[in-house]
Backbone of each chain as nested JSON, in Angstrom:
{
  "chains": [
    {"id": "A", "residues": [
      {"number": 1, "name": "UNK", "atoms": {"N": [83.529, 67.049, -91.35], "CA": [82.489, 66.034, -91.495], "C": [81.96, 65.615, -90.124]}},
      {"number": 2, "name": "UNK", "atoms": {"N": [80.134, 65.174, -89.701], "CA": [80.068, 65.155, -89.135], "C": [79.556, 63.619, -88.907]}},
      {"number": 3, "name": "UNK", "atoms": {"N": [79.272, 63.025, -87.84], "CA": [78.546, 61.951, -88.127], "C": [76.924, 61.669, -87.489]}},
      {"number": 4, "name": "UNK", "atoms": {"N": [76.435, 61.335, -88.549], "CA": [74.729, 60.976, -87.816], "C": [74.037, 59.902, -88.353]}},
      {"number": 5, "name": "UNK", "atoms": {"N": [73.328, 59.314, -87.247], "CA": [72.509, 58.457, -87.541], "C": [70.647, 58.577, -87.624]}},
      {"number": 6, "name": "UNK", "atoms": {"N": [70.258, 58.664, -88.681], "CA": [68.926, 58.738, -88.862], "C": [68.258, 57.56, -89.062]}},
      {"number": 7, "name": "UNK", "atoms": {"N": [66.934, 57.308, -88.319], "CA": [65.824, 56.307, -88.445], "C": [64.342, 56.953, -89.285]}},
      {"number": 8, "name": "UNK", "atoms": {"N": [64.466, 55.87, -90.031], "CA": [63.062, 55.726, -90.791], "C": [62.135, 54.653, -89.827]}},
      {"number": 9, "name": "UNK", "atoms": {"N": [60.711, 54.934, -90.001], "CA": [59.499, 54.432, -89.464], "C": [58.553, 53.857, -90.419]}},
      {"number": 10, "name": "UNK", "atoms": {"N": [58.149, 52.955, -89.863], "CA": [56.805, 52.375, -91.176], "C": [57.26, 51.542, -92.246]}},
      {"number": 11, "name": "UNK", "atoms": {"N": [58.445, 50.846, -91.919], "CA": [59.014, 49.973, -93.015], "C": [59.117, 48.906, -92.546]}},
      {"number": 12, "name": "UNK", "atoms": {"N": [57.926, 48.031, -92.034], "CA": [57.333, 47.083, -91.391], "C": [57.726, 45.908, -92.891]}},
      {"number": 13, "name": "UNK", "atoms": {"N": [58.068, 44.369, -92.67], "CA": [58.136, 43.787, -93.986], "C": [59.322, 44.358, -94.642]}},
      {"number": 14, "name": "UNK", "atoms": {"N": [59.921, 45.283, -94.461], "CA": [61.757, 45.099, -95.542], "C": [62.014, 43.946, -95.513]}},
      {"number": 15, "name": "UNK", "atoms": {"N": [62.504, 43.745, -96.386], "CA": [63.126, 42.83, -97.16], "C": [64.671, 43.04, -96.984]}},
      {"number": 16, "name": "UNK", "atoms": {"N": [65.65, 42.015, -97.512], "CA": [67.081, 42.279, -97.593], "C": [67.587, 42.506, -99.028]}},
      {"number": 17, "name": "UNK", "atoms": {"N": [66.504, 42.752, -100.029], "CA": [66.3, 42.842, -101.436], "C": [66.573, 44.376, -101.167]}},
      {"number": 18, "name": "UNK", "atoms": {"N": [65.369, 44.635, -100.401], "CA": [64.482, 46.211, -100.453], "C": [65.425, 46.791, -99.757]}},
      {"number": 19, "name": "UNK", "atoms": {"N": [66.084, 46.171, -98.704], "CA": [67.044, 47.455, -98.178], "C": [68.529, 47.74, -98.579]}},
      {"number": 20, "name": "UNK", "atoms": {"N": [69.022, 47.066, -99.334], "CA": [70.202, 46.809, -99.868], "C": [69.997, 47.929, -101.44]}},
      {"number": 21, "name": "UNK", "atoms": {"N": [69.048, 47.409, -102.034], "CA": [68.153, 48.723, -102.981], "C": [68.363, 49.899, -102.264]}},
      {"number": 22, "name": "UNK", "atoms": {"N": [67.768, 49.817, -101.518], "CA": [67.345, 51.375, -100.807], "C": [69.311, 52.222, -100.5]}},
      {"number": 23, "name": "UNK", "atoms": {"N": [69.603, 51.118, -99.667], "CA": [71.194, 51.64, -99.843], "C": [71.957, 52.086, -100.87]}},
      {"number": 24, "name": "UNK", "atoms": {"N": [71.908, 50.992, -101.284], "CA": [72.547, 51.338, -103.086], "C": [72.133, 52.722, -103.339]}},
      {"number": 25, "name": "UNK", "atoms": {"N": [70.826, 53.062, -103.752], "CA": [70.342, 54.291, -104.151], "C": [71.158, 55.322, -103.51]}},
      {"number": 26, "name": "UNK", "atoms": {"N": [71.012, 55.168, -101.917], "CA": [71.874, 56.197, -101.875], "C": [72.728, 56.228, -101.932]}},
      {"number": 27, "name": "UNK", "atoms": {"N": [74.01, 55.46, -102.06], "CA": [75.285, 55.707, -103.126], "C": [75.7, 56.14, -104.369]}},
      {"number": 28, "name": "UNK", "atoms": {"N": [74.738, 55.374, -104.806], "CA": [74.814, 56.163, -106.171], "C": [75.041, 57.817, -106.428]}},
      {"number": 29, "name": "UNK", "atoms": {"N": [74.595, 58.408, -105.433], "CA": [73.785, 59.213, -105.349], "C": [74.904, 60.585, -104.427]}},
      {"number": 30, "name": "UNK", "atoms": {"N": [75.052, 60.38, -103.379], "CA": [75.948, 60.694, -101.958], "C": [76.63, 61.656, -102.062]}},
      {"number": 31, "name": "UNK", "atoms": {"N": [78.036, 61.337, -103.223], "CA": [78.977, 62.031, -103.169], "C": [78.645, 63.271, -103.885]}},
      {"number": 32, "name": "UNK", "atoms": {"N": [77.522, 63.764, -104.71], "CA": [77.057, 64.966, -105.011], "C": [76.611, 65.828, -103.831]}},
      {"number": 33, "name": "UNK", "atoms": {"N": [76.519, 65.225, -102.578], "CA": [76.44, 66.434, -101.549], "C": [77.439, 66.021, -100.096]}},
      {"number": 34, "name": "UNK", "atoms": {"N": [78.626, 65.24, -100.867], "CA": [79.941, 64.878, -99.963], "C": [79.519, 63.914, -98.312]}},
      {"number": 35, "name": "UNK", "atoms": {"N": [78.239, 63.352, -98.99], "CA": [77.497, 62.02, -97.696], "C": [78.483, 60.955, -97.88]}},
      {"number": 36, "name": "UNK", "atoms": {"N": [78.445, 60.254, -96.84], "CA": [78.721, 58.629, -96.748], "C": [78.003, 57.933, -95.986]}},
      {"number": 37, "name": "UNK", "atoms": {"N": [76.975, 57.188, -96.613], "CA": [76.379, 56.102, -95.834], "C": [76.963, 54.755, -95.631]}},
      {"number": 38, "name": "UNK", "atoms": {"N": [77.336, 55.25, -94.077], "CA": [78.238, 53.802, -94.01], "C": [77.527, 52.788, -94.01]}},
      {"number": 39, "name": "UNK", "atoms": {"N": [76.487, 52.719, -92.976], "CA": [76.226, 51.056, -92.903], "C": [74.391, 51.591, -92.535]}},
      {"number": 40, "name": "UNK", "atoms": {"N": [73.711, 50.27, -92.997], "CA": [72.326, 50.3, -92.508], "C": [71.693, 48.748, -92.063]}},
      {"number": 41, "name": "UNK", "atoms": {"N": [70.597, 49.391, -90.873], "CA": [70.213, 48.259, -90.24], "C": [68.755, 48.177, -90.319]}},
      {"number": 42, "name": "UNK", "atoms": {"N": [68.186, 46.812, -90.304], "CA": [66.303, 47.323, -90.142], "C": [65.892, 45.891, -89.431]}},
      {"number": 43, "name": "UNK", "atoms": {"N": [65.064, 46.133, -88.607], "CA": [64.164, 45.478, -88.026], "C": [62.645, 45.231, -88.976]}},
      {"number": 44, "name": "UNK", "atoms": {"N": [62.634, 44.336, -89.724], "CA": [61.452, 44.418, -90.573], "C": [60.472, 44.207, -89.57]}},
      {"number": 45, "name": "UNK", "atoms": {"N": [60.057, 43.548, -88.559], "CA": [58.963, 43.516, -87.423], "C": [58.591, 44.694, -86.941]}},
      {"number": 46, "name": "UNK", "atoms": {"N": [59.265, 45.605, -86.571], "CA": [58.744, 46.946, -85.985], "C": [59.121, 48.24, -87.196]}},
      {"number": 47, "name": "UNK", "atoms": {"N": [59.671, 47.794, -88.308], "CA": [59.761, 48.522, -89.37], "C": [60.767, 49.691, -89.271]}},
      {"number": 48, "name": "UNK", "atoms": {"N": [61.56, 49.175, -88.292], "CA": [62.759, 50.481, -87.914], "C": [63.713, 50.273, -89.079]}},
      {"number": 49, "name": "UNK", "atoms": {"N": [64.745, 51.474, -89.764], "CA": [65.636, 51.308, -90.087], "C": [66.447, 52.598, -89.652]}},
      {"number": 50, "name": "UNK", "atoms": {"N": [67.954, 51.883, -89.472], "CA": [68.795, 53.168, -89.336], "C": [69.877, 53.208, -89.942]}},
      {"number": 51, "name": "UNK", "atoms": {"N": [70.289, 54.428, -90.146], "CA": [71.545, 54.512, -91.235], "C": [72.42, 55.196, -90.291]}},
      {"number": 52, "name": "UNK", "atoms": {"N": [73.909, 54.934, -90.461], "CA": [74.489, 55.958, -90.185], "C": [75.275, 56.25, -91.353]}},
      {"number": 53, "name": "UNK", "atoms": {"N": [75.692, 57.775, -91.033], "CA": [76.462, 58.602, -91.937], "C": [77.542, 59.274, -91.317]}},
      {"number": 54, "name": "UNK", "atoms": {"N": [78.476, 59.729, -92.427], "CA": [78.984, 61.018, -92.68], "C": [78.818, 62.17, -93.756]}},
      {"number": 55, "name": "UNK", "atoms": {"N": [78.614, 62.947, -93.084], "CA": [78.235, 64.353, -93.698], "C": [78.871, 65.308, -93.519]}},
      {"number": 56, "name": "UNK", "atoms": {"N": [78.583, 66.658, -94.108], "CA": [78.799, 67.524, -94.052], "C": [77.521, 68.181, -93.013]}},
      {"number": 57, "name": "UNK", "atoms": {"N": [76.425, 67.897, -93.021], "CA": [75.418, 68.708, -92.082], "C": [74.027, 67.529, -92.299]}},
      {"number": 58, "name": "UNK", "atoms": {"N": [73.125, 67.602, -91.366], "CA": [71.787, 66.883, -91.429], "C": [71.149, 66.944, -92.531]}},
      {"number": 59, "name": "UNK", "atoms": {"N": [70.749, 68.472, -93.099], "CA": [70.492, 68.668, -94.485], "C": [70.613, 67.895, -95.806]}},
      {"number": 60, "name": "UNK", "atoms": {"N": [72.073, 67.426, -95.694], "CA": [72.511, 67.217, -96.753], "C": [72.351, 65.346, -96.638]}},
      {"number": 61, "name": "UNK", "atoms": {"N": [72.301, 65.277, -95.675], "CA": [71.622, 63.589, -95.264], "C": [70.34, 63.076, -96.088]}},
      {"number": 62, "name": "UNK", "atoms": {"N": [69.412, 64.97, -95.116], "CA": [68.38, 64.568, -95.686], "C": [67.939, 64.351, -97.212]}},
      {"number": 63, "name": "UNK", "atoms": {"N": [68.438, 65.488, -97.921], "CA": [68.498, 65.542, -99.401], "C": [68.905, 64.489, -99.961]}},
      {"number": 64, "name": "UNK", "atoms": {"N": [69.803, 63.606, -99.991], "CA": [70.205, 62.296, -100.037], "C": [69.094, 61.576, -100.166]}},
      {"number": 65, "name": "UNK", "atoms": {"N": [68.877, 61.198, -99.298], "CA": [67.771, 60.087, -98.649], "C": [66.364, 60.794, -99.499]}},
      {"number": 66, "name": "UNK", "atoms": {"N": [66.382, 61.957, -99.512], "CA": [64.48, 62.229, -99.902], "C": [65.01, 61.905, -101.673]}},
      {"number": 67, "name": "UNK", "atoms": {"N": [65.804, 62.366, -102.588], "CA": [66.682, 62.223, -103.356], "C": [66.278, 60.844, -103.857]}},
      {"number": 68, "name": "UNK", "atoms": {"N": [66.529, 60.101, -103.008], "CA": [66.573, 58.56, -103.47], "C": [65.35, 57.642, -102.779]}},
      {"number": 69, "name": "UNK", "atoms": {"N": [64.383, 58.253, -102.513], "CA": [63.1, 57.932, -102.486], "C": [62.312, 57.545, -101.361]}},
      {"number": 70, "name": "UNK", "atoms": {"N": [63.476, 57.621, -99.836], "CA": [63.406, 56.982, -98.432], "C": [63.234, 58.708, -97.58]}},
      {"number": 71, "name": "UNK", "atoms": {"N": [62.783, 59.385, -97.446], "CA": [62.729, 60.325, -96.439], "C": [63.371, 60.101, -94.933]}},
      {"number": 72, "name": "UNK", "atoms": {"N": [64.499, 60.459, -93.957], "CA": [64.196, 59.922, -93.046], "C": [62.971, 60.751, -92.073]}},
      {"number": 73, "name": "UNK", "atoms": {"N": [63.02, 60.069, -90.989], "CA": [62.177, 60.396, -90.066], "C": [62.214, 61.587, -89.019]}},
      {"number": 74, "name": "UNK", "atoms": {"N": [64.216, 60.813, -88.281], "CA": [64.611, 61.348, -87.958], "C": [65.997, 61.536, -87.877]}},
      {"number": 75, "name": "UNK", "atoms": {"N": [66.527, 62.678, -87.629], "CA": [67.901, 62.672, -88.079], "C": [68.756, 63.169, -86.68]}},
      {"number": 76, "name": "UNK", "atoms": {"N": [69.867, 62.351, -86.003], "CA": [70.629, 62.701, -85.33], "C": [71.569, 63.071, -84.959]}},
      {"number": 77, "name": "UNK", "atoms": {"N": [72.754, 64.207, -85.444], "CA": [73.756, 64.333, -84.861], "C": [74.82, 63.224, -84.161]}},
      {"number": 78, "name": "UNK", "atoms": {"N": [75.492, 62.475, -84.077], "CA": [76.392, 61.325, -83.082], "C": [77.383, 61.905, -82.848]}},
      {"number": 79, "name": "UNK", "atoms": {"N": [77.917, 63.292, -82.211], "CA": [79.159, 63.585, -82.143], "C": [80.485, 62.542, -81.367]}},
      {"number": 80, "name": "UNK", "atoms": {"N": [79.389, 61.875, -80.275], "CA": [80.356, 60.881, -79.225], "C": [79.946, 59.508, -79.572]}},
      {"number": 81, "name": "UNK", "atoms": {"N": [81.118, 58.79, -79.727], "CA": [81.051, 57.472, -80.21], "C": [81.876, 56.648, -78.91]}},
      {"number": 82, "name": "UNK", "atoms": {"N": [81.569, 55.626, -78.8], "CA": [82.46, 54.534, -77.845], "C": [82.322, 53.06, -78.421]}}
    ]},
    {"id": "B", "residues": [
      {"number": 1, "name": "UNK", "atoms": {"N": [74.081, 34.061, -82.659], "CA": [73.873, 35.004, -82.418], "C": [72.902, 36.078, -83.322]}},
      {"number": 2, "name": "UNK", "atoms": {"N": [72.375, 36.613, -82.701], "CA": [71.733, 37.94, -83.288], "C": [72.092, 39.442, -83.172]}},
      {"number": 3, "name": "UNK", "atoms": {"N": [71.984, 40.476, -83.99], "CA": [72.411, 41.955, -83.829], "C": [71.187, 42.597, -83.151]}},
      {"number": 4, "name": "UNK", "atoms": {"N": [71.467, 43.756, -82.361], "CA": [70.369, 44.741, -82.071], "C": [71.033, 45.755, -82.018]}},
      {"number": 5, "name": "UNK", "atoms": {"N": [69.774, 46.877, -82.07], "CA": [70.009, 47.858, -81.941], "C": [69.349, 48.348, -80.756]}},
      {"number": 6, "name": "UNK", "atoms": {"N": [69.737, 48.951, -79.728], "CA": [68.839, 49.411, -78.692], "C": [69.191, 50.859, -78.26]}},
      {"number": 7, "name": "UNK", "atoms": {"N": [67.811, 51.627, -78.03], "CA": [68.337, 53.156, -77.823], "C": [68.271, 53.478, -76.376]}},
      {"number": 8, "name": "UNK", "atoms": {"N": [68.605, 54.498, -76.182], "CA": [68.144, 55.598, -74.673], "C": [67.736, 56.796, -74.904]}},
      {"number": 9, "name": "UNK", "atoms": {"N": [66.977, 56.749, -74.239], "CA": [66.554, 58.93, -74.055], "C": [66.869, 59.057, -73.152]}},
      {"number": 10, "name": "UNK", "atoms": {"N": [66.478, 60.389, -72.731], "CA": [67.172, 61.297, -71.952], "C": [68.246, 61.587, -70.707]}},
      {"number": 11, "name": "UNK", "atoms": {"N": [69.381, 61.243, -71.871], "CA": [70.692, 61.541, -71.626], "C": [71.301, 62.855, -72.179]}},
      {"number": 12, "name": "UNK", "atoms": {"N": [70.254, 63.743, -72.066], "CA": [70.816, 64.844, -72.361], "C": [72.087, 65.178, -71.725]}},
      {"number": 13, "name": "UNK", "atoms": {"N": [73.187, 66.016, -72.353], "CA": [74.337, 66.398, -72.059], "C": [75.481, 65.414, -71.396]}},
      {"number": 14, "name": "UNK", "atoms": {"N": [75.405, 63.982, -72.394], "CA": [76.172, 63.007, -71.694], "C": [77.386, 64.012, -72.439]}},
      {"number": 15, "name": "UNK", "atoms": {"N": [78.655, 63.426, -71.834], "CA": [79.841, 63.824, -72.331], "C": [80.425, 62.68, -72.593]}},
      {"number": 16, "name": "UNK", "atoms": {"N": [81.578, 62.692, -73.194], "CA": [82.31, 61.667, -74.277], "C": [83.075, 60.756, -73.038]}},
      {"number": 17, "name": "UNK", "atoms": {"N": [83.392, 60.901, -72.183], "CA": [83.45, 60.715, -70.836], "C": [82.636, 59.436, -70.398]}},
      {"number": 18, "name": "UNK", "atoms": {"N": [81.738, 60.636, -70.43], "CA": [80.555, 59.355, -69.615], "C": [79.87, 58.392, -70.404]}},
      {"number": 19, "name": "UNK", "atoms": {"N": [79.764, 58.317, -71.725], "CA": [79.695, 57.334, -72.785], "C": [80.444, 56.46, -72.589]}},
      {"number": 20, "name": "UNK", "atoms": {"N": [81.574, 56.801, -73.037], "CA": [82.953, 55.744, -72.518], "C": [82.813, 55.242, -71.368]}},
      {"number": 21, "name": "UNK", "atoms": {"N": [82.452, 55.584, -69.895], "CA": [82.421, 54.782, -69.051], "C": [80.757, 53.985, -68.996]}},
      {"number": 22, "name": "UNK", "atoms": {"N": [80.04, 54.149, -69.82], "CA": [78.815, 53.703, -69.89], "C": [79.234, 52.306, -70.342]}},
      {"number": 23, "name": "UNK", "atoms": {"N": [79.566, 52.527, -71.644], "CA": [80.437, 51.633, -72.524], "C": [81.308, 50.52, -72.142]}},
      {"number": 24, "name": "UNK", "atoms": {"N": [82.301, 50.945, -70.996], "CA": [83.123, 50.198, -70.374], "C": [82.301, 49.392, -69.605]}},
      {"number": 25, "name": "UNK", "atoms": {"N": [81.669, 49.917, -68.925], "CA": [80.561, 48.764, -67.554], "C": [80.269, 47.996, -68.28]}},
      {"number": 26, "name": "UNK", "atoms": {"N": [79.353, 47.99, -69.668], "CA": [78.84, 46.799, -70.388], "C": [79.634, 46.199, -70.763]}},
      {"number": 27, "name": "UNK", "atoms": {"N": [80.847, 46.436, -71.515], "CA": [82.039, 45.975, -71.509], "C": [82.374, 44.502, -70.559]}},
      {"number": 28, "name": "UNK", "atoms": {"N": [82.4, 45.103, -69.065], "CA": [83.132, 44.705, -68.408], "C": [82.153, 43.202, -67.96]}},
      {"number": 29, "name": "UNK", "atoms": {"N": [80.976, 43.013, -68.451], "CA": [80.707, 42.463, -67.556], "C": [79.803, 41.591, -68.586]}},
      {"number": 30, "name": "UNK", "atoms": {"N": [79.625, 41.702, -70.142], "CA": [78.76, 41.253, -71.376], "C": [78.99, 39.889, -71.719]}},
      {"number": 31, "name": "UNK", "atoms": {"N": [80.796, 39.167, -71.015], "CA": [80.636, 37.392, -71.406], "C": [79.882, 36.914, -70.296]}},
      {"number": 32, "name": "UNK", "atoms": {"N": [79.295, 37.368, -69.497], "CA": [78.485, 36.717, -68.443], "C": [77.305, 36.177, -69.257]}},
      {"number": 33, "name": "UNK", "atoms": {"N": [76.63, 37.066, -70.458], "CA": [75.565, 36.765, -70.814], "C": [75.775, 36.402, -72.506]}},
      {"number": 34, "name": "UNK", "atoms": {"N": [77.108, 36.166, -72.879], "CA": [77.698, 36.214, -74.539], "C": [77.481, 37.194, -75.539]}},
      {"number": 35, "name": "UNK", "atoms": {"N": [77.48, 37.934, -74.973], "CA": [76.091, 39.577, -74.984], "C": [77.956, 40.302, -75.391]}},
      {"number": 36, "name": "UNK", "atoms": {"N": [77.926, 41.048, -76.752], "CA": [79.157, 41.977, -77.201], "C": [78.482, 43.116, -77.899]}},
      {"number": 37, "name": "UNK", "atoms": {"N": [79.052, 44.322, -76.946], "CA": [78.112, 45.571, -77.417], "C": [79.512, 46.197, -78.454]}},
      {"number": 38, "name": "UNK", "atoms": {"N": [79.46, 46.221, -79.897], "CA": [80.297, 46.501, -80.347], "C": [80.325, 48.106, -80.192]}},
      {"number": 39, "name": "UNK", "atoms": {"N": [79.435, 49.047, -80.627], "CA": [79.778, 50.071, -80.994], "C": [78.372, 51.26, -80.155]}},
      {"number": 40, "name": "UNK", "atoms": {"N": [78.909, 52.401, -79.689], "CA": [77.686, 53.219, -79.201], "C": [77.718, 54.275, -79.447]}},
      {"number": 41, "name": "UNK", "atoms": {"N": [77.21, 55.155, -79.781], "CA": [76.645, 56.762, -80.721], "C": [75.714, 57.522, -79.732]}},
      {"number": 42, "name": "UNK", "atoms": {"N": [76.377, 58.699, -79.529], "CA": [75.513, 59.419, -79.082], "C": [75.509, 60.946, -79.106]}},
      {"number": 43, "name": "UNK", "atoms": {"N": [74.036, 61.515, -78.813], "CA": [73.25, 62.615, -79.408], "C": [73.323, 63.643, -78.092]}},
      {"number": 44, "name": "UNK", "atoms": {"N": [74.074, 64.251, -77.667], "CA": [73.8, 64.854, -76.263], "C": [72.67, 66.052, -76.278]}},
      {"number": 45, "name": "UNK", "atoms": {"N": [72.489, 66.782, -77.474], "CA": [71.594, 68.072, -77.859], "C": [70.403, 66.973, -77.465]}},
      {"number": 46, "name": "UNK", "atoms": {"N": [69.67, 65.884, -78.402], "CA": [68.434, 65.171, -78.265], "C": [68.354, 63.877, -76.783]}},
      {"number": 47, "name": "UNK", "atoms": {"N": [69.878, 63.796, -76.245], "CA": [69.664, 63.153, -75.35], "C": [69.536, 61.659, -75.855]}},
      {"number": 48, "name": "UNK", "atoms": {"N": [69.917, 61.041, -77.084], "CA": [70.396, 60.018, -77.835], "C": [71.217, 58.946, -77.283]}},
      {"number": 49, "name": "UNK", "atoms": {"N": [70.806, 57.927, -77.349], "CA": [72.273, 57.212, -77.201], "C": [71.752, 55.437, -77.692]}},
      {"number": 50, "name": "UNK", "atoms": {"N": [72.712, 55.436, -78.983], "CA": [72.29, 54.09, -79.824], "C": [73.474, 53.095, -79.521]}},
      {"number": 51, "name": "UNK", "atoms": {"N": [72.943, 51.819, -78.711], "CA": [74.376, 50.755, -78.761], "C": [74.033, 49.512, -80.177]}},
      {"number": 52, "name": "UNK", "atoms": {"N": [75.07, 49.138, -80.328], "CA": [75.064, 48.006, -81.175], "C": [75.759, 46.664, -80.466]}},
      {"number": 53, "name": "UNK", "atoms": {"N": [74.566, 45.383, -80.976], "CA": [75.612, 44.654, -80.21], "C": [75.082, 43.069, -81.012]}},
      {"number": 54, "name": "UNK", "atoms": {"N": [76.01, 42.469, -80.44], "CA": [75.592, 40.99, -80.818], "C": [75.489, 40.194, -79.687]}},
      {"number": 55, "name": "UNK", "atoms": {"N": [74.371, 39.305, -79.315], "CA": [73.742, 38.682, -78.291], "C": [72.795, 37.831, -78.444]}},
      {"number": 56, "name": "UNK", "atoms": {"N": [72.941, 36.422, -77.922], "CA": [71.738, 35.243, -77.829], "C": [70.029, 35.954, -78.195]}},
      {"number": 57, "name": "UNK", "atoms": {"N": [69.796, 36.978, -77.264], "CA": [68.731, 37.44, -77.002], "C": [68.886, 38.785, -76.642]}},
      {"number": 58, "name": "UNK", "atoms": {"N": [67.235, 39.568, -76.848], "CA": [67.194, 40.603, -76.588], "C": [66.893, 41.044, -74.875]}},
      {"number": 59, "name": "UNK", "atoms": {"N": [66.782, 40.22, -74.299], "CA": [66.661, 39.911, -72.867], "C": [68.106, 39.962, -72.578]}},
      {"number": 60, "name": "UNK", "atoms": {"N": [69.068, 39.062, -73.154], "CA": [70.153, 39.439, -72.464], "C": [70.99, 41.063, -72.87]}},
      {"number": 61, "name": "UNK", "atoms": {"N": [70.404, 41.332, -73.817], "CA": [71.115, 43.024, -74.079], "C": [71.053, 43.586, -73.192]}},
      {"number": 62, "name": "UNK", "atoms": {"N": [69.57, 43.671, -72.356], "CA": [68.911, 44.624, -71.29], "C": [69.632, 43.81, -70.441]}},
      {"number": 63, "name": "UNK", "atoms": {"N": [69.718, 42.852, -69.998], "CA": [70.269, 42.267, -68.9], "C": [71.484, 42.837, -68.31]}},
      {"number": 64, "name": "UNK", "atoms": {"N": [72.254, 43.297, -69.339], "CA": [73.838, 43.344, -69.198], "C": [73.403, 44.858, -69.06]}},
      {"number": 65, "name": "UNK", "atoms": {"N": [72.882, 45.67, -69.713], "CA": [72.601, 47.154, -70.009], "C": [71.757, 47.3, -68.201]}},
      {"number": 66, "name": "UNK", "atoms": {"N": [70.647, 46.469, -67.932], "CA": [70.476, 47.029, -66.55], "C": [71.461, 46.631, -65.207]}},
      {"number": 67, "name": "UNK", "atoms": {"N": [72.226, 45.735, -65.22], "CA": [73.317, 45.398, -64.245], "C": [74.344, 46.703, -64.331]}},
      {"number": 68, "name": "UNK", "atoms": {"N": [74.522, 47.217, -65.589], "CA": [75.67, 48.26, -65.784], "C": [74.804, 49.542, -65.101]}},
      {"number": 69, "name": "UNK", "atoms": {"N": [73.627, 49.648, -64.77], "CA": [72.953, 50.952, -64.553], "C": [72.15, 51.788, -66.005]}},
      {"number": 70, "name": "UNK", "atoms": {"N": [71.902, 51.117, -66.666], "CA": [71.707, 51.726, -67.989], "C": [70.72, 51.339, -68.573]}},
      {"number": 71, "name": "UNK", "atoms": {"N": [69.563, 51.147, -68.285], "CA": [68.654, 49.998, -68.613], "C": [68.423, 50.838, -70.097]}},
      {"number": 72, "name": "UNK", "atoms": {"N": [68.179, 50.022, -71.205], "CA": [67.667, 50.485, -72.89], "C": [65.893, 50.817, -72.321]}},
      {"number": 73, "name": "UNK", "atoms": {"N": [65.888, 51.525, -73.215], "CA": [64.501, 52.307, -73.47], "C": [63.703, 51.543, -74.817]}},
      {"number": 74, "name": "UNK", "atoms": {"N": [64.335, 51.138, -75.525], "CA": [64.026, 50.508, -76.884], "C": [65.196, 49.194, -77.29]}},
      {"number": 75, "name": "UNK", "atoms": {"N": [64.791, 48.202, -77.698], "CA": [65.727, 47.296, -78.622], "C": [65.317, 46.766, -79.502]}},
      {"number": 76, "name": "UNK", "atoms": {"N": [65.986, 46.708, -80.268], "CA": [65.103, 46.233, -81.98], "C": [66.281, 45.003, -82.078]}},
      {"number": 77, "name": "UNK", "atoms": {"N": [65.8, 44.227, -82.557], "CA": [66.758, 43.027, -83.467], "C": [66.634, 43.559, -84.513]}},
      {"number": 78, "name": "UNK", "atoms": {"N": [68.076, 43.938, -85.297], "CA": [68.091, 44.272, -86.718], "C": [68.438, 43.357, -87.504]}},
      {"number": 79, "name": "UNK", "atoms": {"N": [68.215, 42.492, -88.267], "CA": [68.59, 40.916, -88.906], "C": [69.156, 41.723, -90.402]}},
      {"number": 80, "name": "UNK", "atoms": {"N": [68.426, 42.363, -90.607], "CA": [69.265, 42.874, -91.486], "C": [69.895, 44.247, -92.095]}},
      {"number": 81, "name": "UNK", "atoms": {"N": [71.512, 43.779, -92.47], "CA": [71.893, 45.12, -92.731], "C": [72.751, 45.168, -94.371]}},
      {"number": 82, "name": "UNK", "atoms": {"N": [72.53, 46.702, -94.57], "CA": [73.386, 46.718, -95.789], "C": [74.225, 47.651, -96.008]}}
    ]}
  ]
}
């Protein structure tokens, strides 16, 4: 398993309704391609959000996420953590 | 207090090493400003590097991040997470 963090763009106005939704979804969802979305963050002012994960590969992030209705943007690899 | 998220580019080919001592400087020096960088991720292929932290202000994130040599490229206040 690897770990990455991907940001979505253009989600200017989230809500803590809308992103907690948006999470959920992808739980529901996850363990059909062995993801874990640990935790997510968003800046509703500049419309950033980021997730991090564990995965098996970026792919399977992405499928997740397009899956449950959020595309990300971009997807990063985090091999080094501190 | 408030959370942010703040990134860096091009740090291509940091090593786990030099994260950690990135990490440590802010560390060492973050109750000056009440500024606690909990956690940092990074991308060495894209040259990535995401800190998390909790701090008065987003002025003092950079504050502590440019005294350590590291000035952020981006900081978002993330208010909310799920």
């Amino acid at each position: 398993m690897a770990v990455f963090m991907d940001v979505h763009h253009g989600m200017a106005g989230i809500t803590a309704d809308q992103l907690a939704a948006a999470h959920q979804a992808d739980l529901a969802i996850e363990a059909e391609e062995q993801v874990h979305f640990k935790q997510a963050w968003a800046d509703p002012d500049s419309g950033t959000v980021y997730c991090l994960s564990e995965a098996p590969s970026m792919e399977a992030v992405q499928r997740i996420h397009e899956r449950a209705g959020h595309r990300a943007d971009e997807i990063h690899p985090v091999p080094l953590t501190a």
